[in-house]
C-alpha positions as a LaTeX table, in Angstrom:
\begin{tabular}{lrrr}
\hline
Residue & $x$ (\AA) & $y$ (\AA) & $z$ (\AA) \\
\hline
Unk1 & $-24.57$ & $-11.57$ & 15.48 \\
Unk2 & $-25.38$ & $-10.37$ & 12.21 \\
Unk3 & $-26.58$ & $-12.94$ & 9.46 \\
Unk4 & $-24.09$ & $-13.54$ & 6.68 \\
Unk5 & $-25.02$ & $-11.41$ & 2.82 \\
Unk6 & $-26.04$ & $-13.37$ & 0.77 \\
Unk7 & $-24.00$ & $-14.05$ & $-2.16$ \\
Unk8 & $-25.29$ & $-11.89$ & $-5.24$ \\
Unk9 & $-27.25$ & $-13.41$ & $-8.21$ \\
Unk10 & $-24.62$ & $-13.25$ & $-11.15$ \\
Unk11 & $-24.93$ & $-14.46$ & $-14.70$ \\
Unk12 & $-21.40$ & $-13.13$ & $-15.83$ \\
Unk13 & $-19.36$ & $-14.30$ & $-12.83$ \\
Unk14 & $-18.66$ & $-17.64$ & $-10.82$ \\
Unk15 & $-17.88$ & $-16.71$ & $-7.42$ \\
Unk16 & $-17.38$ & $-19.37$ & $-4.62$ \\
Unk17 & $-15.47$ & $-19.54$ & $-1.05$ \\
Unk18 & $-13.48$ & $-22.06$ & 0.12 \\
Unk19 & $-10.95$ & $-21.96$ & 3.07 \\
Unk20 & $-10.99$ & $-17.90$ & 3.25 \\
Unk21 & $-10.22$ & $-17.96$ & $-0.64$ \\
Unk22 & $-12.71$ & $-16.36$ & $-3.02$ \\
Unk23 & $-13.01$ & $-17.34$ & $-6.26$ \\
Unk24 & $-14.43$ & $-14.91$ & $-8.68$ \\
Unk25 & $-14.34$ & $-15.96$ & $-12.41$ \\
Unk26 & $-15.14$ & $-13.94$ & $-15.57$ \\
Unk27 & $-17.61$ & $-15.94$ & $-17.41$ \\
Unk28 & $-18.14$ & $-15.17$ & $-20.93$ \\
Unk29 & $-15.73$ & $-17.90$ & $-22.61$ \\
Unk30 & $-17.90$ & $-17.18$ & $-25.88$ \\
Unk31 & $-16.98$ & $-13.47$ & $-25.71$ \\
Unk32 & $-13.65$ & $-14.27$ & $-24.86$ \\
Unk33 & $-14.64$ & $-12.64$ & $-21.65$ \\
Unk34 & $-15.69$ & $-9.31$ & $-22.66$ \\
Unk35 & $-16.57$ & $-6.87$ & $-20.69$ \\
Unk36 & $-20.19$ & $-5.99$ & $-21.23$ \\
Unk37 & $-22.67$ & $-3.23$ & $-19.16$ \\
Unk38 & $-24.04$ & $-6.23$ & $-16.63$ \\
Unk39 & $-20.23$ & $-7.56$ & $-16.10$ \\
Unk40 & $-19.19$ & $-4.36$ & $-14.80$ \\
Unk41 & $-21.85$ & $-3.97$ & $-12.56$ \\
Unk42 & $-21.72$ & $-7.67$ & $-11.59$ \\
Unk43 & $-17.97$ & $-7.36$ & $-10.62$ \\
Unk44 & $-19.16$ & $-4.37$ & $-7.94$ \\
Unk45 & $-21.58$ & $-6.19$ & $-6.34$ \\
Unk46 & $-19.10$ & $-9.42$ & $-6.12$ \\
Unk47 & $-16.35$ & $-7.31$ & $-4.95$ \\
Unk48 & $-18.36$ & $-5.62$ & $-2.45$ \\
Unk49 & $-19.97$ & $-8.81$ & $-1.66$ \\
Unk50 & $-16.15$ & $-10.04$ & $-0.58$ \\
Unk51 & $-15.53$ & $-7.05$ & 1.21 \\
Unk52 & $-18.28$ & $-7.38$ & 3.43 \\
Unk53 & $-18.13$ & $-11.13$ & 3.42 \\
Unk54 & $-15.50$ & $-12.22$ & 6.77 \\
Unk55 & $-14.94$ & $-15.45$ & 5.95 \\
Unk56 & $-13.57$ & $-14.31$ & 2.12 \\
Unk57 & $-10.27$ & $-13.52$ & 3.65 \\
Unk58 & $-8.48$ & $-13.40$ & 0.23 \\
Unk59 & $-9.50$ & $-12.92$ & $-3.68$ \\
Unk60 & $-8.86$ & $-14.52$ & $-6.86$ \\
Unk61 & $-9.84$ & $-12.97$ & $-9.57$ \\
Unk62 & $-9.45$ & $-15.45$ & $-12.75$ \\
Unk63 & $-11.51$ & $-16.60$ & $-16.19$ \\
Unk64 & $-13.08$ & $-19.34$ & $-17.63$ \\
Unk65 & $-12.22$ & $-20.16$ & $-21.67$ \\
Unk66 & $-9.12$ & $-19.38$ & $-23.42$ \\
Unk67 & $-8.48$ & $-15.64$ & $-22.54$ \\
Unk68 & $-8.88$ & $-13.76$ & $-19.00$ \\
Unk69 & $-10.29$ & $-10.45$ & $-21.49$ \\
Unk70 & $-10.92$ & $-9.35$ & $-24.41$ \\
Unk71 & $-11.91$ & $-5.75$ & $-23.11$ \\
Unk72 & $-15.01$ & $-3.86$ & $-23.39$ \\
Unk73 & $-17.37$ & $-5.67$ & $-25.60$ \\
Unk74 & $-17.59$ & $-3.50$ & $-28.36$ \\
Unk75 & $-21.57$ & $-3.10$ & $-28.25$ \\
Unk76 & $-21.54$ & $-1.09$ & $-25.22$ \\
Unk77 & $-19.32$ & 1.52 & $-27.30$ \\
Unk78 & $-22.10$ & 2.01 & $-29.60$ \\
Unk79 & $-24.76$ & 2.43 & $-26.58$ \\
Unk80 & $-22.58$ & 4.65 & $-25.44$ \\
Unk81 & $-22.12$ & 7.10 & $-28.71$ \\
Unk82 & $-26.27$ & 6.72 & $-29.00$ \\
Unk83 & $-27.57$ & 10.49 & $-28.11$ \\
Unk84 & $-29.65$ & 11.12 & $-24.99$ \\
Unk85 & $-33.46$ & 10.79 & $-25.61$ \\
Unk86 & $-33.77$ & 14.14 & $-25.18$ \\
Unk87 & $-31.71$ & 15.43 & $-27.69$ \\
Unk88 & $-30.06$ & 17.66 & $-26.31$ \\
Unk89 & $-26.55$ & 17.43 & $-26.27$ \\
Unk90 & $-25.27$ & 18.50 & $-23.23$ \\
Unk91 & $-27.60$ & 15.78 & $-21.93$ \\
Unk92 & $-25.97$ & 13.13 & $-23.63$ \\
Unk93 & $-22.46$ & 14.89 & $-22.54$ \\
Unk94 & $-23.93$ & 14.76 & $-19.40$ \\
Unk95 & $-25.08$ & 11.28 & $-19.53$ \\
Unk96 & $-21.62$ & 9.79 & $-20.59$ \\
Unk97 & $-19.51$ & 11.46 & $-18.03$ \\
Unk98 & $-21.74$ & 9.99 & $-15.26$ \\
Unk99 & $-21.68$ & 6.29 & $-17.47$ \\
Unk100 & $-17.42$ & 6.19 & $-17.55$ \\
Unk101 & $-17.50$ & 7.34 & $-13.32$ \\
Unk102 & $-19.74$ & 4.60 & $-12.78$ \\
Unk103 & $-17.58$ & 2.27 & $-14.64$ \\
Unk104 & $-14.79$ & 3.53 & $-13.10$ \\
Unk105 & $-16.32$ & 3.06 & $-9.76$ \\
Unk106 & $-16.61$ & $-0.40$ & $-10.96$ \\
Unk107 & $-13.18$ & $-1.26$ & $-11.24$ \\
Unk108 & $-12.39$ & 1.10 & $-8.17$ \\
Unk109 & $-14.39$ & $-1.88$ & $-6.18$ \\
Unk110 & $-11.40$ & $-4.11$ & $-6.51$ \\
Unk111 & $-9.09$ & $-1.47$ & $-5.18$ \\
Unk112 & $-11.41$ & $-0.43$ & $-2.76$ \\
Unk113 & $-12.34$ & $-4.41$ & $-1.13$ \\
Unk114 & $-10.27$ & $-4.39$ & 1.83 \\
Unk115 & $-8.98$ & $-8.13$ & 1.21 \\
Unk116 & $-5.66$ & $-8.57$ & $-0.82$ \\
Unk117 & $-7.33$ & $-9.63$ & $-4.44$ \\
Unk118 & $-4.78$ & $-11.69$ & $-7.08$ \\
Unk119 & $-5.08$ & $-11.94$ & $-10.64$ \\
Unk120 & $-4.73$ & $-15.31$ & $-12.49$ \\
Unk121 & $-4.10$ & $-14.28$ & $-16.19$ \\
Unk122 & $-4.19$ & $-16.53$ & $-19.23$ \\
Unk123 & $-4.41$ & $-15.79$ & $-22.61$ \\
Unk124 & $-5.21$ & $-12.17$ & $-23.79$ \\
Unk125 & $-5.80$ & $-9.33$ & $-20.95$ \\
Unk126 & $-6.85$ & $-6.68$ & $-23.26$ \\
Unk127 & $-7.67$ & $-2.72$ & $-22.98$ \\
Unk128 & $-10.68$ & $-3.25$ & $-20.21$ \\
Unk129 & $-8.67$ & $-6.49$ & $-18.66$ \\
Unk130 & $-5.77$ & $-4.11$ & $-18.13$ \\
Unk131 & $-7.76$ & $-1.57$ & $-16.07$ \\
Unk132 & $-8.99$ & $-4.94$ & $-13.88$ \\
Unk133 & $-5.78$ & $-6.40$ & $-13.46$ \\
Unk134 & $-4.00$ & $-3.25$ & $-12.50$ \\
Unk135 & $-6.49$ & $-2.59$ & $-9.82$ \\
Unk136 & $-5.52$ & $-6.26$ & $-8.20$ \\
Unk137 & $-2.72$ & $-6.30$ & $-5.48$ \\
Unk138 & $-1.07$ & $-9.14$ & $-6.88$ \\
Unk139 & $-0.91$ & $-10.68$ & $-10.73$ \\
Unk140 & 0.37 & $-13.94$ & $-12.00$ \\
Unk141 & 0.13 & $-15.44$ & $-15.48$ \\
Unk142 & 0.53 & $-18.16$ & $-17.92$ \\
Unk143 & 3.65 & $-18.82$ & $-20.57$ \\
Unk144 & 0.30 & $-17.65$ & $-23.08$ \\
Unk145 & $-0.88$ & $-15.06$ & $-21.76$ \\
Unk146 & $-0.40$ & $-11.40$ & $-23.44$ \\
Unk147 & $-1.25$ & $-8.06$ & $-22.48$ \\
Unk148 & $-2.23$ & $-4.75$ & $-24.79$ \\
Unk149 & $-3.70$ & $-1.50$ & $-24.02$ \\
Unk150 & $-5.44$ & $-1.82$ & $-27.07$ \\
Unk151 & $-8.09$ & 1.38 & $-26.36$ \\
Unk152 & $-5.92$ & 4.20 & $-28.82$ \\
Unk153 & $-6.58$ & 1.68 & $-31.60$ \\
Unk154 & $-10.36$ & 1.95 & $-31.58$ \\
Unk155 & $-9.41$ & 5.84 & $-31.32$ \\
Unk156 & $-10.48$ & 6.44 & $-27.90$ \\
Unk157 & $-8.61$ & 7.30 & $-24.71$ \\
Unk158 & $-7.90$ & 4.30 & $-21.78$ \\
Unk159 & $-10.53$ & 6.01 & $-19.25$ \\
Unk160 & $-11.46$ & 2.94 & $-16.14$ \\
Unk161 & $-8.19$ & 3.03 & $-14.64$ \\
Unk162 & $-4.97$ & 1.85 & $-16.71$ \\
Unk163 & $-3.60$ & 5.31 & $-17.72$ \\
Unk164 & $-3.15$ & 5.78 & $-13.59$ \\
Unk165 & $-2.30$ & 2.56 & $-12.59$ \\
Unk166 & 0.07 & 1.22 & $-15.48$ \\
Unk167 & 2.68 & 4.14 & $-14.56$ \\
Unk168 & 2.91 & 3.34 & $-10.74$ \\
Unk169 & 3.58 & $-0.42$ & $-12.15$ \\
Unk170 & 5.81 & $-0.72$ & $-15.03$ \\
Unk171 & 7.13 & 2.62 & $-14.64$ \\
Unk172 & 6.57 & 5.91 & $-16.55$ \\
Unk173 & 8.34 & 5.37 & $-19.53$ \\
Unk174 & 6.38 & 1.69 & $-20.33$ \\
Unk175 & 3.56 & 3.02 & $-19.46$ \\
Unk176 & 3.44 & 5.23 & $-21.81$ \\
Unk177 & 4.95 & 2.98 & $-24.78$ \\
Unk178 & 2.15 & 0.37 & $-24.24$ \\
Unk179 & $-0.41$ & 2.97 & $-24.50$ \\
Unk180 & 0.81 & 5.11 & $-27.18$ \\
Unk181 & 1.42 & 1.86 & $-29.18$ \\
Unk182 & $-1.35$ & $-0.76$ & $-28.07$ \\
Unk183 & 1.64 & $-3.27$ & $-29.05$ \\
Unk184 & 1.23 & $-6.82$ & $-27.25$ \\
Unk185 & 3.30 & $-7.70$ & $-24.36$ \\
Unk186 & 3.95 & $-11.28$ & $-23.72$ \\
Unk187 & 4.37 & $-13.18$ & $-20.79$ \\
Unk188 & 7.70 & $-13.46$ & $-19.99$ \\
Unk189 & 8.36 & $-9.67$ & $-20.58$ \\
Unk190 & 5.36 & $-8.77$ & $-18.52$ \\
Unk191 & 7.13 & $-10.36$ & $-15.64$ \\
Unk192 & 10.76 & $-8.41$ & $-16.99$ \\
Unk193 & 8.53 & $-4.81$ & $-16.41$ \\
Unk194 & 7.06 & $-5.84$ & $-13.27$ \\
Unk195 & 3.69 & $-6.27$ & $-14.51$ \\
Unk196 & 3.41 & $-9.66$ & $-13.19$ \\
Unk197 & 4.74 & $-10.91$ & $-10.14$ \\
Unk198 & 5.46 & $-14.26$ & $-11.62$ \\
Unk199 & 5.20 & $-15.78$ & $-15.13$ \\
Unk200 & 4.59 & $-19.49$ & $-14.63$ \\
Unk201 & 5.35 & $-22.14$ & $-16.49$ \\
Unk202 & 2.07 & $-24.06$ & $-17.47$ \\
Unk203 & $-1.45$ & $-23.27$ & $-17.06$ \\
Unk204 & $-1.83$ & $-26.34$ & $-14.92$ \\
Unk205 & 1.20 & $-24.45$ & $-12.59$ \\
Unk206 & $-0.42$ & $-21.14$ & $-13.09$ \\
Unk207 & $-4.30$ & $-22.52$ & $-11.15$ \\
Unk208 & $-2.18$ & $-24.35$ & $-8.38$ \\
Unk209 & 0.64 & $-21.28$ & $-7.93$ \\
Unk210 & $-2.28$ & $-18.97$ & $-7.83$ \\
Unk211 & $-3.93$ & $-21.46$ & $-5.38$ \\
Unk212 & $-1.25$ & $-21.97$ & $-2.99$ \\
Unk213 & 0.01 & $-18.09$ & $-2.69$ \\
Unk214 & $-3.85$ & $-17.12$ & $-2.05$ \\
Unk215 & $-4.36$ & $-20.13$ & 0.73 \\
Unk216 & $-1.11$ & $-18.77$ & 2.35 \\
Unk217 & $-2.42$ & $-15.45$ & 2.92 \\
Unk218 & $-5.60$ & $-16.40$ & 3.95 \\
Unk219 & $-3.80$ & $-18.29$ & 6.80 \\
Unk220 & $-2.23$ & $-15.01$ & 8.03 \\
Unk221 & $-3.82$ & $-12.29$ & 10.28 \\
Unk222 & $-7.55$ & $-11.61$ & 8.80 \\
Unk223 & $-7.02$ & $-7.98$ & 10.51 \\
Unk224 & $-3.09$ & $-7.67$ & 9.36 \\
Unk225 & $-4.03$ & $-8.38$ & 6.02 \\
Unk226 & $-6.21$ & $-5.76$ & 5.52 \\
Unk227 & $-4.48$ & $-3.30$ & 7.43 \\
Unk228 & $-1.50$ & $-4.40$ & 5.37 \\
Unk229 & $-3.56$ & $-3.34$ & 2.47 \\
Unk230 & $-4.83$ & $-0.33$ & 3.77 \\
Unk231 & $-1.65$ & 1.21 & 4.40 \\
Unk232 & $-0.16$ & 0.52 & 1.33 \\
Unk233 & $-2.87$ & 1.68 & $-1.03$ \\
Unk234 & $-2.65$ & 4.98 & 1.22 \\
Unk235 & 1.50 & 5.17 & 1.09 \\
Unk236 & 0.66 & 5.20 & $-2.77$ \\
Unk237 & $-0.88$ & 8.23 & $-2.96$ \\
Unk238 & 0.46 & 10.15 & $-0.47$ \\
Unk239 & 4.07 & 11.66 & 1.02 \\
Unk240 & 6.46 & 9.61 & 3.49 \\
Unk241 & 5.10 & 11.53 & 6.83 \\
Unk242 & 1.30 & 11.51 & 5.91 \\
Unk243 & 2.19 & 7.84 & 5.44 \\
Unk244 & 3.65 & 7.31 & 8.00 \\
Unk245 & 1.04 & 9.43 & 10.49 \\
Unk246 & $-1.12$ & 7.14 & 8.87 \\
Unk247 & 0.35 & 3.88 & 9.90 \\
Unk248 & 0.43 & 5.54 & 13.14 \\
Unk249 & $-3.28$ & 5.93 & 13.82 \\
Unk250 & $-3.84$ & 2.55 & 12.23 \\
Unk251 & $-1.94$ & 0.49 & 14.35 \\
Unk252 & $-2.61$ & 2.26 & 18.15 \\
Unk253 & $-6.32$ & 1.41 & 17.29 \\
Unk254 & $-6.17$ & $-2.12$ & 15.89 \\
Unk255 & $-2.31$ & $-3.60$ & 17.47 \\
Unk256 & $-4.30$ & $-5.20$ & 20.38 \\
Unk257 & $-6.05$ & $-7.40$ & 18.56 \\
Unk258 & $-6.68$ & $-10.81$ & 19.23 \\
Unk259 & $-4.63$ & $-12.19$ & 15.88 \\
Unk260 & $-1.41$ & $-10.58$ & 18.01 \\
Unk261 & $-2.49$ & $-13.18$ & 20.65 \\
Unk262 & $-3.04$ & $-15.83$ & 18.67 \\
Unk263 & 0.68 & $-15.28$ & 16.57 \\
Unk264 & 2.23 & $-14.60$ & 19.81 \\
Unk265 & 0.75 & $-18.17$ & 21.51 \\
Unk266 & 1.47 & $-19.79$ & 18.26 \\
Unk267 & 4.72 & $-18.86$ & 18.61 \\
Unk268 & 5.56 & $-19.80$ & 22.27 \\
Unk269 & 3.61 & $-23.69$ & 21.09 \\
Unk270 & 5.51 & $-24.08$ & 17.97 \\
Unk271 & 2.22 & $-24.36$ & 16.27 \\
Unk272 & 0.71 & $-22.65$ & 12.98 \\
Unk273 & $-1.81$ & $-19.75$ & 14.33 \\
Unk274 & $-5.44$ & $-20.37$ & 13.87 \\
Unk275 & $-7.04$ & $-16.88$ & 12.97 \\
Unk276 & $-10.62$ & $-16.09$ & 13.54 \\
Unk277 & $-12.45$ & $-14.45$ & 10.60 \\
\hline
\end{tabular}
C-alpha cells in the first residue's frame, strides 16, 4: 500500500482533515485575504493535495478574518505590468500570457479535484474570490457577505475564470450586468440569482450549515461522489448524447464497486452504510 502525501508546507492556507472533511482556509485576515503570487500557487498544491488525499472525501473551502477575499492583491498587478528582463517586448507578452494560464490553472485545481469542494463565504468575495468561488460545486454564505466582479474597475478584463463560470450560474444576462458594472451583490440576492445555494442566517449558522452539509456527503459513496462529480462537470460542457455516452462508460467500469455492496447491505440491516475511503 502506498504511504499517504504528505500534507504541503503552506504559509497562506490552513488546511486540516477531519472525518473525510477538508478544511482549507484562506489566511491573510490582514490582507483581507488577498490573493497574492504564493496563495495561488499554495491553493494548487492544497487542492491537489485533496485530490490525491483518500481519506479527504469532501472540501471546504472558507477564510479566516472578516472577508473570504478581497481579490488579487494589488502588488502582483504591478509585477505583472514590470517588462521582461530582456527587454524585449514580445518577451514580456510572452511572459504574461504564460503568468494568467498558470493562474488560471490555479483556480482550474478546484474544478479539477475530483471531491465535491463547498464554499463558506463571509464578508466581501471580490474580483479574484469570484473566480474561486465559481469554480466550487457548492456555495453558501453569511447575511454579510457581498459579492463584486470588481476587475473592469481597475480597467482590466476578469481573466482566472469568472467571465466563464458566472454565465453558466446566474445566467447570461447577470452575468454580464455584474461584470459590466462591478456593482455589489448582497447576500440575500446572491441566493435570489442562484449564486449561492443558501444564504444563512448568522455566521455562527453559516460554520455549522457548512459543517453539517459537508459531513453528510462525506458519509455517502467515496466512489459515487466523485463519479457524481465527474459526470456533471462533463454534462456542462458537452451535448445530451456525449453526456450521456459518457455516463455510460463511467458507470459499466466503476457500478460494481464495493460502496454498491455496502448501500445495498445497509439497506437490507436498516443501518447507515460505512464507506471505505
Amino acid at each position: 500500500m502506498t504511504a499517504p502525501m504528505a500534507p504541503p508546507e503552506l504559509q497562506t492556507l490552513r488546511l486540516s482533515v477531519d472525518a473525510g472533511v477538508a478544511r482549507l482556509t484562506l489566511h491573510r485576515p490582514a490582507k483581507a485575504n488577498a490573493l497574492d503570487m504564493t496563495m495561488w500557487q499554495e491553493l494548487r498544491a492544497a487542492m491537489g493535495w485533496i485530490a490525491a488525499t483518500p481519506a479527504a472525501r469532501v472540501c471546504i473551502l472558507d477564510a479566516s478574518g472578516g472577508h473570504f477575499c478581497a481579490g488579487i492583491d494589488l502588488s502582483m498587478l504591478e509585477v505583472l505590468r514590470s517588462p521582461d528582463a530582456s527587454g524585449c517586448e514580445g518577451r514580456s507578452h510572452e511572459r504574461l500570457l504564460h503568468t494568467i494560464r498558470d493562474l488560471q490553472d490555479c483556480v482550474n485545481s478546484i474544478e479539477r479535484c475530483p471531491k465535491p469542494v463547498l464554499a463558506s463565504i463571509h464578508g466581501a468575495c471580490v474580483g479574484g474570490g469570484i473566480d474561486l468561488v465559481t469554480a466550487c460545486d457548492l456555495r453558501y454564505c453569511g447575511p454579510a457577505a457581498w459579492f463584486s466582479v470588481k476587475e473592469i474597475d481597475v480597467g482590466i478584463v476578469a481573466d482566472v475564470g469568472t467571465l466563464q463560470r458566472l454565465p453558466r450560474i446566474v445566467g447570461e444576462g447577470v452575468a454580464r450586468e455584474m461584470a459590466f458594472t462591478a456593482r455589489a451583490v448582497d447576500a440575500r440576492e446572491a441566493q435570489a440569482i442562484g449564486l449561492v445555494n443558501r444564504c444563512f442566517d448568522s455566521a455562527d449558522a453559516l460554520f455549522e450549515g457548512v459543517a453539517a452539509m459537508a459531513a453528510a456527503l462525506a458519509g455517502k459513496s467515496p466512489l459515487a461522489l466523485r463519479g457524481t462529480k465527474a459526470i456533471l462537470n462533463h454534462a456542462r460542457d458537452h451535448g445530451v448524447a456525449e453526456g450521456l455516452e459518457y455516463v455510460a462508460a463511467w458507470n459499466a467500469a466503476m457500478l460494481r464497486s464495493a460502496d454498491l455492496e455496502e448501500a445495498l447491505a445497509a439497506s437490507r440491516e436498516k443501518r447507515a452504510p460505512r464507506f471505505g475511503d
